[in-house]
Backbone and ligand atoms as CSV (ligand in chain L), in Angstrom:
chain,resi,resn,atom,element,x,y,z
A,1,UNK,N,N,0.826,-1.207,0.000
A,1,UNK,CA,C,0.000,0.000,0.000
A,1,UNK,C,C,0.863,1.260,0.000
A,2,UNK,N,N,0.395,2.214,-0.819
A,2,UNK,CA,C,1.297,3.920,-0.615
A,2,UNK,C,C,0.051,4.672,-0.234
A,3,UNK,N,N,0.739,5.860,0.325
A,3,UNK,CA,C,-0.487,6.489,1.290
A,3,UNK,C,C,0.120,8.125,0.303
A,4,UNK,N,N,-1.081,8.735,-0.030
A,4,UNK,CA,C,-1.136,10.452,-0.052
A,4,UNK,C,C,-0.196,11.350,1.056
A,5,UNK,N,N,1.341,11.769,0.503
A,5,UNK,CA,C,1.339,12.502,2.174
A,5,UNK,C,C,0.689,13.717,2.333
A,6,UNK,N,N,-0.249,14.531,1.441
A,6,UNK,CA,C,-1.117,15.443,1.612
A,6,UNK,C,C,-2.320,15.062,2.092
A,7,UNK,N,N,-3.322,13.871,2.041
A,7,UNK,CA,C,-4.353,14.027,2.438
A,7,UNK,C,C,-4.375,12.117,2.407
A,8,UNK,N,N,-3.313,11.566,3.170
A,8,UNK,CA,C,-3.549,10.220,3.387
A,8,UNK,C,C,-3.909,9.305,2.902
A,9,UNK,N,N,-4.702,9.578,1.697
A,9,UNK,CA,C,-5.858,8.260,0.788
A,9,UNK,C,C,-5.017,7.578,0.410
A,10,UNK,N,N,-5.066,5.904,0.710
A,10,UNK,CA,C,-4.502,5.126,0.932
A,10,UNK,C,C,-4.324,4.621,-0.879
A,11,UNK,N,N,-3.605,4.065,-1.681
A,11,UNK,CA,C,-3.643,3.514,-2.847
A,11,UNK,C,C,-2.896,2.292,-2.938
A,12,UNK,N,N,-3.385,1.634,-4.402
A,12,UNK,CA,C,-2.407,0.431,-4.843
A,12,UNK,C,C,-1.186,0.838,-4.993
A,13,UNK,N,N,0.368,0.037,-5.099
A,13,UNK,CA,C,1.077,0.431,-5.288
A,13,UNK,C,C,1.575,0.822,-6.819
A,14,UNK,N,N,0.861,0.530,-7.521
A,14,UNK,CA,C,0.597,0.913,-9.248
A,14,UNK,C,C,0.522,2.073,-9.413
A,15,UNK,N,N,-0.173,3.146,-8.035
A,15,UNK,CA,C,-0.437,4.500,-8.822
A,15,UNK,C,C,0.062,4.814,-8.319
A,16,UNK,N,N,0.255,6.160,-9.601
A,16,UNK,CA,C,1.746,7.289,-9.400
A,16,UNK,C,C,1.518,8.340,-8.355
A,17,UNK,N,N,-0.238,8.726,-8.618
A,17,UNK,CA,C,-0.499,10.178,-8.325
A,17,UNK,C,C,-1.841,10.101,-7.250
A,18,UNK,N,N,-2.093,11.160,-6.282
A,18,UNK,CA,C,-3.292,11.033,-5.414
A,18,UNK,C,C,-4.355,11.411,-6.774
A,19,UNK,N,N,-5.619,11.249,-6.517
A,19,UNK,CA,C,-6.624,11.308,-7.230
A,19,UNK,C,C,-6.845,12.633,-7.100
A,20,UNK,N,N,-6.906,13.081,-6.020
A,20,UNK,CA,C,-7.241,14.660,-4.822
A,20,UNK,C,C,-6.260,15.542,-5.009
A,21,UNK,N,N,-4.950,14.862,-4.758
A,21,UNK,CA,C,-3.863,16.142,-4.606
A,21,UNK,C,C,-3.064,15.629,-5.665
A,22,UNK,N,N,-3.484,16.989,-6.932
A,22,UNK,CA,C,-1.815,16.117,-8.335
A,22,UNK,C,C,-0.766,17.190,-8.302
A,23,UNK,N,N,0.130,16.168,-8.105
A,23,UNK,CA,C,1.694,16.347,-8.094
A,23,UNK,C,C,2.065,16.063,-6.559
A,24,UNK,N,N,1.149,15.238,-5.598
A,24,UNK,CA,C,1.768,15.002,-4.244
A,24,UNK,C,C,1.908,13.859,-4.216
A,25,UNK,N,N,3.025,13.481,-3.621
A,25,UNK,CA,C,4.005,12.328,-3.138
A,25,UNK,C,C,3.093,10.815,-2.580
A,26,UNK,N,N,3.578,9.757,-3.255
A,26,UNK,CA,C,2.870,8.534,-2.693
A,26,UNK,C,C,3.930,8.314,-2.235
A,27,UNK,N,N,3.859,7.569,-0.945
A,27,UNK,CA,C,5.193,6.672,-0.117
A,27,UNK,C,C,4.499,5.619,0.115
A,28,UNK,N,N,5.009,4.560,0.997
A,28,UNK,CA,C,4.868,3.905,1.723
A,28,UNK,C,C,4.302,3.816,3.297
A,29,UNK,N,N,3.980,2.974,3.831
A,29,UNK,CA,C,3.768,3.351,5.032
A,29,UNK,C,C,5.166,3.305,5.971
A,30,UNK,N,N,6.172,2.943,5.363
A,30,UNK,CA,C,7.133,3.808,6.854
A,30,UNK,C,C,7.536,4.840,6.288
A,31,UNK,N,N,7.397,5.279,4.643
A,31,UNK,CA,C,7.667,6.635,4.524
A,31,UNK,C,C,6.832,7.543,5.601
A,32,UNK,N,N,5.744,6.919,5.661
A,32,UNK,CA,C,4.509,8.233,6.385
A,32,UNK,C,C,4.838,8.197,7.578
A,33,UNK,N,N,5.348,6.847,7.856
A,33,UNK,CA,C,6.475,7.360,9.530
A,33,UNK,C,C,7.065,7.900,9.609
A,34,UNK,N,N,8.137,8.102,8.658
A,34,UNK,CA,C,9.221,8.847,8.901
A,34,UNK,C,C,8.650,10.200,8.917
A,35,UNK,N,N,7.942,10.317,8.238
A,35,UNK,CA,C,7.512,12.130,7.795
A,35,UNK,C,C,6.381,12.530,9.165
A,36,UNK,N,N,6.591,11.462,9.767
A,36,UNK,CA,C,5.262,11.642,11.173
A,36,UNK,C,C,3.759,11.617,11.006
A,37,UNK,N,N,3.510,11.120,9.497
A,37,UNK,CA,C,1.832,11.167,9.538
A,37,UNK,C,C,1.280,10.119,9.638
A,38,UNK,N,N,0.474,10.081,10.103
A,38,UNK,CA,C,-0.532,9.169,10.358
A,38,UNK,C,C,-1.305,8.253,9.219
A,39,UNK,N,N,-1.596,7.230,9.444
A,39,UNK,CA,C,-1.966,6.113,8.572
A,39,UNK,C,C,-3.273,6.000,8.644
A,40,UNK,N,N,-4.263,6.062,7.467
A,40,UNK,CA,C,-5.974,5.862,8.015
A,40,UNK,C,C,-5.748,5.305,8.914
A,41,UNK,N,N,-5.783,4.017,8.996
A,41,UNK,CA,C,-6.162,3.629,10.940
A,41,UNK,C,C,-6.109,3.525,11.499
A,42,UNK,N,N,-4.561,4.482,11.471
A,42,UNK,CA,C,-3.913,5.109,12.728
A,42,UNK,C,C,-4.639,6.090,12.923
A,43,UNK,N,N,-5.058,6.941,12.232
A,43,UNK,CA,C,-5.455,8.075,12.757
A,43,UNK,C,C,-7.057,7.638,13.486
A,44,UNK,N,N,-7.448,6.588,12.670
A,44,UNK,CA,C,-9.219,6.640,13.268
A,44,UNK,C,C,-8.937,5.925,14.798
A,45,UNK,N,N,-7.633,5.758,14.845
A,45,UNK,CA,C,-7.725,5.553,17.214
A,45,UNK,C,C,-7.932,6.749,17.836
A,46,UNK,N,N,-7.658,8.156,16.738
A,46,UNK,CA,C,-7.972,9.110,17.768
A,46,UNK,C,C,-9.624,9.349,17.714
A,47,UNK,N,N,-10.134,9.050,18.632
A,47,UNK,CA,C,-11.862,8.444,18.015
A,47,UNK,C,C,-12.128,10.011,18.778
A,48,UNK,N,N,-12.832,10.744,17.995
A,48,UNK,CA,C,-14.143,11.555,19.029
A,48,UNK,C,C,-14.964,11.295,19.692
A,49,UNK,N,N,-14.897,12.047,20.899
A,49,UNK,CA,C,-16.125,11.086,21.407
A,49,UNK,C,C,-17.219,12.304,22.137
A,50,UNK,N,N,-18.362,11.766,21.940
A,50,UNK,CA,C,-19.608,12.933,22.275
A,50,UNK,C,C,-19.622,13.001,23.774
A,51,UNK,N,N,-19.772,14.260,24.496
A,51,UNK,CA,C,-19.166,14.809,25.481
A,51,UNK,C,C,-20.398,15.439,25.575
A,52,UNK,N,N,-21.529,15.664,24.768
A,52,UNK,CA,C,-22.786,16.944,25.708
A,52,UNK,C,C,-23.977,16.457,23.985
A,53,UNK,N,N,-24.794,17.195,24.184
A,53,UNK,CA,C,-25.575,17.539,23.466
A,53,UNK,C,C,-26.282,18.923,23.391
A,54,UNK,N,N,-26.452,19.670,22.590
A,54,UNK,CA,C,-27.642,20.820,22.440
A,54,UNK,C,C,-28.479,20.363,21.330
A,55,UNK,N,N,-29.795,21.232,22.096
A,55,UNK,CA,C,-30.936,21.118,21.274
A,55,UNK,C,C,-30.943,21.775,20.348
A,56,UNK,N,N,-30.307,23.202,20.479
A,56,UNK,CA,C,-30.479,24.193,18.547
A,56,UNK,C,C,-28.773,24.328,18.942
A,57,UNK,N,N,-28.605,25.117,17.750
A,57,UNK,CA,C,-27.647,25.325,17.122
A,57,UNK,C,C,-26.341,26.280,17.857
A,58,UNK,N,N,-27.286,27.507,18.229
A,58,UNK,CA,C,-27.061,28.117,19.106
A,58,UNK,C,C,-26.488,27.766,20.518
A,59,UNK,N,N,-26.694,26.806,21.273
A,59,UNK,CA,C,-26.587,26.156,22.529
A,59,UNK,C,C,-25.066,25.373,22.029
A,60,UNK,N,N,-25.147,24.820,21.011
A,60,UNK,CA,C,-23.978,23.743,20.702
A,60,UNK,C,C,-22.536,25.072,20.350
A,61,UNK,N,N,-23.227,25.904,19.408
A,61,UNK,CA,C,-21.772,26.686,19.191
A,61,UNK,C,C,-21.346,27.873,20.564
A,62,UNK,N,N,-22.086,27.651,21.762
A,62,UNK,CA,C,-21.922,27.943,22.701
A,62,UNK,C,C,-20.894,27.138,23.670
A,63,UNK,N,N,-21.397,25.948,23.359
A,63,UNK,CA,C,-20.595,24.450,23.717
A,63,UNK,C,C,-19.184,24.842,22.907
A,64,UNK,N,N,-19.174,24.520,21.687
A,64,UNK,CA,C,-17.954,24.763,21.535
A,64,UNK,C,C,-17.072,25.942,21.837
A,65,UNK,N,N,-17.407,27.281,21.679
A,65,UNK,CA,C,-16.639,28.201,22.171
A,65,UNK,C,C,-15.471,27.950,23.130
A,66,UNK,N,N,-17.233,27.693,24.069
A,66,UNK,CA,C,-16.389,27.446,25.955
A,66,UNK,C,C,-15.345,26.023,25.564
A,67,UNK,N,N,-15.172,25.486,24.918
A,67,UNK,CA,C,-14.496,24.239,24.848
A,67,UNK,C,C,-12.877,24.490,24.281
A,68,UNK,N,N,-13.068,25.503,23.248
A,68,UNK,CA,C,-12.261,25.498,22.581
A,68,UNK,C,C,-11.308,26.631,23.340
A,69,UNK,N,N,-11.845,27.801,24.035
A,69,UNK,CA,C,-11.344,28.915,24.899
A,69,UNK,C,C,-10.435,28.048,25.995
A,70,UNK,N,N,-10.926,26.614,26.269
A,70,UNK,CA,C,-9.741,25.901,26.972
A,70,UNK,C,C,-8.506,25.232,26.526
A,71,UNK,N,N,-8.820,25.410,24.997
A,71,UNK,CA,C,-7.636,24.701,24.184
A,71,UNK,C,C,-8.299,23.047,23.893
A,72,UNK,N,N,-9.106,22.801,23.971
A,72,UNK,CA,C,-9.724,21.369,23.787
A,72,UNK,C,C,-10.258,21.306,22.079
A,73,UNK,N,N,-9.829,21.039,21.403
A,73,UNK,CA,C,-10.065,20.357,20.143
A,73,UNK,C,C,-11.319,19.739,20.294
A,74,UNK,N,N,-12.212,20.483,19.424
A,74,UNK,CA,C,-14.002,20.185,19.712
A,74,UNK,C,C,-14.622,20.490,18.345
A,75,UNK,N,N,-15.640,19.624,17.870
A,75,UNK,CA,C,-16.485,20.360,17.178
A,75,UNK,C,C,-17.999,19.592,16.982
A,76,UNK,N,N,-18.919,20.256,16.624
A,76,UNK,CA,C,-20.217,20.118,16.935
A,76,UNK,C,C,-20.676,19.091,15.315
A,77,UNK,N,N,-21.770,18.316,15.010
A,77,UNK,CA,C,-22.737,18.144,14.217
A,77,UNK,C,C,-23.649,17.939,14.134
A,78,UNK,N,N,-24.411,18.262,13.243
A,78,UNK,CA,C,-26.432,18.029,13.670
A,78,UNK,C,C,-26.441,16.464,13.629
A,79,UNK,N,N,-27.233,15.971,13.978
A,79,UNK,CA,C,-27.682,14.615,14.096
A,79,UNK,C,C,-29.424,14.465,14.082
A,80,UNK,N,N,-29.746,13.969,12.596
A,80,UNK,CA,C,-31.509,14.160,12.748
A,80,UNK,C,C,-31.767,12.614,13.639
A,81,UNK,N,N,-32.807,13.367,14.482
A,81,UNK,CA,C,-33.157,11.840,15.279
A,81,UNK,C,C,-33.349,11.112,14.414
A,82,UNK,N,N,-33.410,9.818,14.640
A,82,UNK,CA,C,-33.574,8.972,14.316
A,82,UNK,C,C,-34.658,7.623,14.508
A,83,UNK,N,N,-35.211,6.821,13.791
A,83,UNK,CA,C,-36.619,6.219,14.347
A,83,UNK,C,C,-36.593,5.590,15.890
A,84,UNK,N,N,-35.029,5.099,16.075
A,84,UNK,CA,C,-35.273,4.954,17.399
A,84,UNK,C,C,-35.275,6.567,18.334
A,85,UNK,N,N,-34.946,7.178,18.082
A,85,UNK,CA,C,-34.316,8.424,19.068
A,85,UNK,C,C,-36.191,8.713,19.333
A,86,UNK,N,N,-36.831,8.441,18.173
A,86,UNK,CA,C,-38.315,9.701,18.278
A,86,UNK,C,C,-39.173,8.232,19.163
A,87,UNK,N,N,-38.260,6.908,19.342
A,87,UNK,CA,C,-39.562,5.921,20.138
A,87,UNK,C,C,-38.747,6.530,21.364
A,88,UNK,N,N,-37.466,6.148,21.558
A,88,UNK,CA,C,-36.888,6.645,22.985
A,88,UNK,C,C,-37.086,7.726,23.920
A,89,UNK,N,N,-37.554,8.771,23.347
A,89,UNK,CA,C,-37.176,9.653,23.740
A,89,UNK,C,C,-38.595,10.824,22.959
A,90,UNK,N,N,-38.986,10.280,21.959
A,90,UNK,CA,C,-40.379,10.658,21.649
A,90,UNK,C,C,-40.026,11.972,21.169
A,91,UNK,N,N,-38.878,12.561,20.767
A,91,UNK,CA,C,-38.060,13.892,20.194
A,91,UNK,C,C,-38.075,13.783,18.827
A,92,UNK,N,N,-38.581,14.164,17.769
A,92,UNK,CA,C,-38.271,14.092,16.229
A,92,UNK,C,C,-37.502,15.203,16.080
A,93,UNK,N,N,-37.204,16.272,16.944
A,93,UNK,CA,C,-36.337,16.824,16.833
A,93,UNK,C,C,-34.940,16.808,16.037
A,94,UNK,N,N,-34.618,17.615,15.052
A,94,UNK,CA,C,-32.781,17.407,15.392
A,94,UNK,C,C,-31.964,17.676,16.317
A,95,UNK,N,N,-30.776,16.833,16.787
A,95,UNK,CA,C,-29.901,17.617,17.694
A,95,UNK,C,C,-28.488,17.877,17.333
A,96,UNK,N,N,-27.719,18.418,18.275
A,96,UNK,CA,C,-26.405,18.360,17.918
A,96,UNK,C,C,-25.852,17.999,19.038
A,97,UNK,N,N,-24.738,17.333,18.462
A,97,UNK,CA,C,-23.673,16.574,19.175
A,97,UNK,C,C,-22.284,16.909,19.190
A,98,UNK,N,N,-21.712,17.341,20.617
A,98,UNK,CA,C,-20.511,18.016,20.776
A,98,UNK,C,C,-19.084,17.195,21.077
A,99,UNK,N,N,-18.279,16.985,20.353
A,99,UNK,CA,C,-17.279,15.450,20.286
A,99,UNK,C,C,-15.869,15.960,20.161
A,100,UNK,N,N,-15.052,15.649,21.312
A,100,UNK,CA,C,-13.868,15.768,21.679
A,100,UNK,C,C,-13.134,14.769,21.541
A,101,UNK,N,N,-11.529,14.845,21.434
A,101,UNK,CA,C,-11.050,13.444,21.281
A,101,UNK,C,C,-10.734,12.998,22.630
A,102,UNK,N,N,-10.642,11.750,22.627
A,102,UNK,CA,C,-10.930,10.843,24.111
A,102,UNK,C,C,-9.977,11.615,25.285
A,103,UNK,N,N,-8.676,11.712,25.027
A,103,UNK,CA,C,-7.920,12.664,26.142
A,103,UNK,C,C,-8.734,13.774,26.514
A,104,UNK,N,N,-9.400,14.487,26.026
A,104,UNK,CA,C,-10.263,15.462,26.630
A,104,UNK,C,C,-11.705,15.570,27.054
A,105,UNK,N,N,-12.133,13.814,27.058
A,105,UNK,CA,C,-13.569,14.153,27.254
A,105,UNK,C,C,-13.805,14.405,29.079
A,106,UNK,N,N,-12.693,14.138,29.834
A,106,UNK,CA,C,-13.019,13.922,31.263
A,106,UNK,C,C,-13.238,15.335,31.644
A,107,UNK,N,N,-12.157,16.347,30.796
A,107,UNK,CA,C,-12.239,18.129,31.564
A,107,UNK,C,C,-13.693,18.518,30.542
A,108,UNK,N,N,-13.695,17.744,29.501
A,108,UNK,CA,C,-14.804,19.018,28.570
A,108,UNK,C,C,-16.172,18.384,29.360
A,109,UNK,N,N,-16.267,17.273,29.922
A,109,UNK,CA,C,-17.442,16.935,30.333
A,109,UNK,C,C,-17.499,17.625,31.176
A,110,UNK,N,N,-16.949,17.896,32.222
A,110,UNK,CA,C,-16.892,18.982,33.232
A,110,UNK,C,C,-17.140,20.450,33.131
A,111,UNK,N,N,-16.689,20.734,32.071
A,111,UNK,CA,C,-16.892,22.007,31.682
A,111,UNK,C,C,-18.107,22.210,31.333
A,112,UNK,N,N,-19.033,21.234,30.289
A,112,UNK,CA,C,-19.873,21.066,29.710
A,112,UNK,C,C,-21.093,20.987,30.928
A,113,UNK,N,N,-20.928,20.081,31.489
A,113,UNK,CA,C,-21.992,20.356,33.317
A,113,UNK,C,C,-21.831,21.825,33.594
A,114,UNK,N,N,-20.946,22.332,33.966
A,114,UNK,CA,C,-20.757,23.598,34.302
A,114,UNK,C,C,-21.368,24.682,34.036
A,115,UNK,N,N,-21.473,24.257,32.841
A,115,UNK,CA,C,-22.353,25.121,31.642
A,115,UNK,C,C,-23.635,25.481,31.586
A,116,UNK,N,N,-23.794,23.888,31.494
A,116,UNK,CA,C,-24.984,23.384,31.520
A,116,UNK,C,C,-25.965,23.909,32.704
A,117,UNK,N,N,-25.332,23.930,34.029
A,117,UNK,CA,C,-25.686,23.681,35.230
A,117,UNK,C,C,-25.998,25.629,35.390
A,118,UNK,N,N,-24.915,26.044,34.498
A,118,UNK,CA,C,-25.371,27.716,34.386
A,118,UNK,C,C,-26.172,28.256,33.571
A,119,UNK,N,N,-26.467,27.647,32.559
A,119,UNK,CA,C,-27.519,28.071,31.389
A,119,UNK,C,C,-28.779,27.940,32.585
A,120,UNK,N,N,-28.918,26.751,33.066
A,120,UNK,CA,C,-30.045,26.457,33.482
A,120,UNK,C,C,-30.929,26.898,34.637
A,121,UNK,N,N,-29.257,27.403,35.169
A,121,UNK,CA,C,-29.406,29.134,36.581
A,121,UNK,C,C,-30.299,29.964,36.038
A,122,UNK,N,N,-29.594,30.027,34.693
A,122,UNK,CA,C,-30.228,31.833,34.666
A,122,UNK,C,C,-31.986,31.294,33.752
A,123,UNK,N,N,-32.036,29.960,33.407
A,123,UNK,CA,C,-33.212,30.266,32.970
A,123,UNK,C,C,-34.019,30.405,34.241
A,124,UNK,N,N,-33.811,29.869,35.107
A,124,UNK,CA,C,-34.478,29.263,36.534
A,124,UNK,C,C,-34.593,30.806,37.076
A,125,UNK,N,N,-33.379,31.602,36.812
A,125,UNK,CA,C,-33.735,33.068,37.713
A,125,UNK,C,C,-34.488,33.675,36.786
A,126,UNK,N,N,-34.793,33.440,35.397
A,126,UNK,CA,C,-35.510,34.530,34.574
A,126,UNK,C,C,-36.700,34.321,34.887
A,127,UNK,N,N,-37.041,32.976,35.441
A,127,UNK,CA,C,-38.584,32.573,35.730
A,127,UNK,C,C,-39.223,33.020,36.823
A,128,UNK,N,N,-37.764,32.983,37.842
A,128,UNK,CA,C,-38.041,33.436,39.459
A,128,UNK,C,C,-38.899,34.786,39.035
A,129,UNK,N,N,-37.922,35.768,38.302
A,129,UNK,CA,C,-37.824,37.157,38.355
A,129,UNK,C,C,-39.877,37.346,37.985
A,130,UNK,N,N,-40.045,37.073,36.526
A,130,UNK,CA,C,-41.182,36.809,35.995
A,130,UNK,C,C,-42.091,36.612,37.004
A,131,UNK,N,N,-41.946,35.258,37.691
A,131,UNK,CA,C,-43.090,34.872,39.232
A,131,UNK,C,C,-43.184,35.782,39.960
A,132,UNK,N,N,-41.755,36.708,40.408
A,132,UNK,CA,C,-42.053,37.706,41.226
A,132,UNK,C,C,-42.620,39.217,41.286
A,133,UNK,N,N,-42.697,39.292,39.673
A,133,UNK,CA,C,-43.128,40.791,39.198
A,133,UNK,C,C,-44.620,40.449,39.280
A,134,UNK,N,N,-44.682,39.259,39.221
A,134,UNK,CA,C,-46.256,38.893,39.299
A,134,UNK,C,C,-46.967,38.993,40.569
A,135,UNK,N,N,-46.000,38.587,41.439
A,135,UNK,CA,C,-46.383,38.731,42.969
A,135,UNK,C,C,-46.653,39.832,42.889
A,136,UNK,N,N,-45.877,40.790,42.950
A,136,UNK,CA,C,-45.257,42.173,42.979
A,136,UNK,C,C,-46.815,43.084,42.725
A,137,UNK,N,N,-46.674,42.575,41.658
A,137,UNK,CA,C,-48.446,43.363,40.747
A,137,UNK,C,C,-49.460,42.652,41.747
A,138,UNK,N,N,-49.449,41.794,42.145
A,138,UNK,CA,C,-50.921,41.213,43.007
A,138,UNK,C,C,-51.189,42.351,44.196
A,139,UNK,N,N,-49.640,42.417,45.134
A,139,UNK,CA,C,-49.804,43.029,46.301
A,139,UNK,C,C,-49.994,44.256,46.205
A,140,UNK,N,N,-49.410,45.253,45.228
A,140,UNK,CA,C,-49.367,46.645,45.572
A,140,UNK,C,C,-50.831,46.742,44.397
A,141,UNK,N,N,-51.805,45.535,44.374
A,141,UNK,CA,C,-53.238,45.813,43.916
A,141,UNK,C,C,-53.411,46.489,42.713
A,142,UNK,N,N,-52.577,45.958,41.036
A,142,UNK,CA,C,-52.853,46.327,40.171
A,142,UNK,C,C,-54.172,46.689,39.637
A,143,UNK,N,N,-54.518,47.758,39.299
A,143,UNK,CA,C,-56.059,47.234,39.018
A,143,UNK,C,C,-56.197,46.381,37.607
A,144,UNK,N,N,-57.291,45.685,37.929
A,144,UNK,CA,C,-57.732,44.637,36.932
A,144,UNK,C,C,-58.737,44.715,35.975
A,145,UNK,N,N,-58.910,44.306,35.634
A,145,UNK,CA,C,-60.170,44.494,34.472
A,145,UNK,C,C,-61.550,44.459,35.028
A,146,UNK,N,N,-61.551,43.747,36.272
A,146,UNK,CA,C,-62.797,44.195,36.765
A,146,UNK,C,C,-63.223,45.196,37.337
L,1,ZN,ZN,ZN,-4.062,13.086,-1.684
């Protein structure tokens, strides 16, 4: 086998040229050692792995920001449910899915709670606030329509 050293695609040893990149170099696979790159399936051990979910789009590139502001190699994709997801979970929703490589899922999960655990503050105080303007109007005897 010779491997692309621009973009890895693996070939017979018959061909001269990548399909993708013309005029870049086919080697071997200890050429691609020597040069330090990675071999398709070498590289697919560095597996991503899903670390959170958001519901829109918005929430996920929020996720990543905070992920990436730590230096954690992250990135988001939609995922349409699926026939099991809408029996499981009864969501036909799409979602997105936030996927780090395995060395980082222990801090981004953490981070990701964190987050999570603060988004869900402030919806919780926007509701408080709301309940209490309501109080607020009962006692000092808004007048009403009657
Ligand atoms: Zn190539």
């Amino acid at each position: 086998m010779k491997y692309c050293v621009s973009c890895g695609s693996e070939y017979q040893e018959h061909v001269k040229e990548c399909a993708d990149c013309p005029g870049s170099e086919l080697v071997d696979a200890e050429g691609m050692r020597q040069r330090g790159l990675p071999l398709p399936h070498e590289r697919d051990t560095r597996e991503f792995i899903r670390v959170g979910s958001a519901e829109d789009p918005l929430t996920a590139e929020d996720f990543v920001r905070l992920l990436e502001s730590e230096k954690i190699p992250v990135f988001s994709r939609p995922r349409r449910a699926g026939t099991v997801d809408v029996l499981t979970t009864g969501n036909p929703h799409p979602w997105w899915e936030i996927l780090v490589p395995e060395e980082h899922v222990q801090r981004a999960t953490a981070l990701l709670e964190q987050e999570q655990a603060q988004l869900e503050e402030t919806a919780g105080e926007a509701a408080q606030a709301a309940e209490e303007e309501e109080r607020e109007g009962e006692q000092t005897g808004t007048p009403t329509s009657s």
